[in-house]
C-alpha positions as CSV (number, residue, x, y, z in Angstrom):
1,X,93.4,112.1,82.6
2,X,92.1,110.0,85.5
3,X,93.0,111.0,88.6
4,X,94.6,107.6,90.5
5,X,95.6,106.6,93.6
6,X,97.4,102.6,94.1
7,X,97.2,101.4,97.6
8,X,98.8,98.3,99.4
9,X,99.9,97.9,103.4
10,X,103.4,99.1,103.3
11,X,103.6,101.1,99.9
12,X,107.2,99.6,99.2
13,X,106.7,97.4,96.0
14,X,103.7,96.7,94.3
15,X,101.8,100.3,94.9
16,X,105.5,102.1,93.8
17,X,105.7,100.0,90.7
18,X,102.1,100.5,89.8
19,X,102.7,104.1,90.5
20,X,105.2,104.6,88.2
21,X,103.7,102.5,85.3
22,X,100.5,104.4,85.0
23,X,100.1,108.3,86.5
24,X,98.9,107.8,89.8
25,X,99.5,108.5,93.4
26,X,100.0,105.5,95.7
27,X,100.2,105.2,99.5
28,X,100.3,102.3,102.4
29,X,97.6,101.7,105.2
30,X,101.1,101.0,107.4
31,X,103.7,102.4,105.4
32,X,107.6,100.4,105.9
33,X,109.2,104.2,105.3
34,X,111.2,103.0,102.7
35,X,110.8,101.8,98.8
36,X,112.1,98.5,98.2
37,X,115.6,98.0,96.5
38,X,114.5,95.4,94.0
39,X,111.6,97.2,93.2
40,X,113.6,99.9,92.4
41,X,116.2,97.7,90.6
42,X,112.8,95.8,88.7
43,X,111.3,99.3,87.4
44,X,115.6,100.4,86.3
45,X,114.7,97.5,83.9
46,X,112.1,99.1,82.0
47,X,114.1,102.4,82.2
48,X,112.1,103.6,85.0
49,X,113.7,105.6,88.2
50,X,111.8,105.1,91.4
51,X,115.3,105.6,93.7
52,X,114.2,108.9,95.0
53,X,110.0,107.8,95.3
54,X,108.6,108.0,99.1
55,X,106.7,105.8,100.9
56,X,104.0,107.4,101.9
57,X,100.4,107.2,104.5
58,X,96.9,106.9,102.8
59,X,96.5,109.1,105.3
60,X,97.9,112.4,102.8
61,X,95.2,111.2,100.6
62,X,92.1,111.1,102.9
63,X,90.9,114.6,102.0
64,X,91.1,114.3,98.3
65,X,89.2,113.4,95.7
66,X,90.2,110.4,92.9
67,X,88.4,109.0,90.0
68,X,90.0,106.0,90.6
69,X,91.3,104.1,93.9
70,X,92.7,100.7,93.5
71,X,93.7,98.2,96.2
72,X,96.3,95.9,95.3
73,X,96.5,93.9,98.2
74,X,93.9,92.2,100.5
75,X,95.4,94.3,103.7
76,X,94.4,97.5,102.1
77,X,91.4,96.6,101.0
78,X,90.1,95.7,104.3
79,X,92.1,98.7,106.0
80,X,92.1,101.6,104.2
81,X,90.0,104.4,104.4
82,X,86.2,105.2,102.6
83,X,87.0,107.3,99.3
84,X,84.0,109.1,98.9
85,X,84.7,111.3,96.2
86,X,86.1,108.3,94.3
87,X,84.2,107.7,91.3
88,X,85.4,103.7,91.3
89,X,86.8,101.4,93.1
90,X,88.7,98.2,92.2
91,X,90.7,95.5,93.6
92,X,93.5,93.9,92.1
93,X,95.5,91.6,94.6
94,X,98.7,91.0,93.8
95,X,101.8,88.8,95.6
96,X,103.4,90.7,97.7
97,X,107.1,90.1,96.4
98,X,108.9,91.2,99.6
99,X,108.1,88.2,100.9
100,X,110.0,86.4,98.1
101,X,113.1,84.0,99.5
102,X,115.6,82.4,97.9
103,X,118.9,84.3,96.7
104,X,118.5,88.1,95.3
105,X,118.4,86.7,91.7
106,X,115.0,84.9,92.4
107,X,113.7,87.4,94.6
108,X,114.4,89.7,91.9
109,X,112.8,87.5,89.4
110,X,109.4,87.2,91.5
111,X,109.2,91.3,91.7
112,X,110.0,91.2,87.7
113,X,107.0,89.2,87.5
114,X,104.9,91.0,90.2
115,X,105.8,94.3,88.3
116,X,104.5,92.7,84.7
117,X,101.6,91.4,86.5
118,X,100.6,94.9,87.4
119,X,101.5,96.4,84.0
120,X,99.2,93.7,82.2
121,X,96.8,94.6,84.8
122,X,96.8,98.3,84.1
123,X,97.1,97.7,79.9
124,X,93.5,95.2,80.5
125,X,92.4,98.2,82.1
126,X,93.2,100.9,80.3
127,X,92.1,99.7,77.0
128,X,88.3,98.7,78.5
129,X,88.5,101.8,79.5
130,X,89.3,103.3,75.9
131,X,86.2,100.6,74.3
132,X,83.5,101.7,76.4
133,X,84.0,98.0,78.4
């Protein structure tokens, strides 16, 4: 099992979501203290509780090593910290779906389709991983 860790800025949406669809640990550059409601109501969806997850500081992570550190926003990428004991590192930008606007149905429709952008992501991943890619 890889050892993961899923950072964005404020480690309320997209790094919780990818945190809970593959074993990982995630964190924020500038964490917002809180995980987002709709995230929370997106992963319900797929049966998936994030309610009682933390939004939490890259900086918990600094000391430790990760086979894998992915950056899923350009923010984080350009902020975070050097993993050297990281055996790769990838980047996969995502929208950030608190900014969606509208009513709370189409917010909640753009972080439904943030979090299955993320778990396609992660599936393309895993299985290049699996073939030798």
């Amino acid at each position: 099992m890889q050892r993961v860790l899923i950072l964005c800025t404020g480690n309320s949406c997209r790094s919780q979501m990818a945190e809970a669809l593959w074993e990982s640990h995630s964190a924020g550059s500038k964490p917002s203290g809180y995980v987002h409601p709709l995230a929370v109501e997106a992963m319900s969806e797929l049966g998936i509780d994030i309610s009682s997850y933390e939004s939490k500081s890259v900086g918990q992570f600094e000391n430790q090593a990760f086979d894998l550190v992915v950056t899923v926003c350009d923010n984080a990428r350009e902020s975070c910290p050097v993993f050297p004991g990281a055996k790769s590192v990838l980047h996969w930008p995502f929208e950030d779906p608190a900014d969606a606007t509208g009513t709370e149905a189409q917010k909640l429709e753009v972080f439904r389709r943030i979090r299955d952008e993320i778990k396609q992501k992660i599936s393309e991943y895993l299985s290049s991983v699996s073939q030798g890619v």
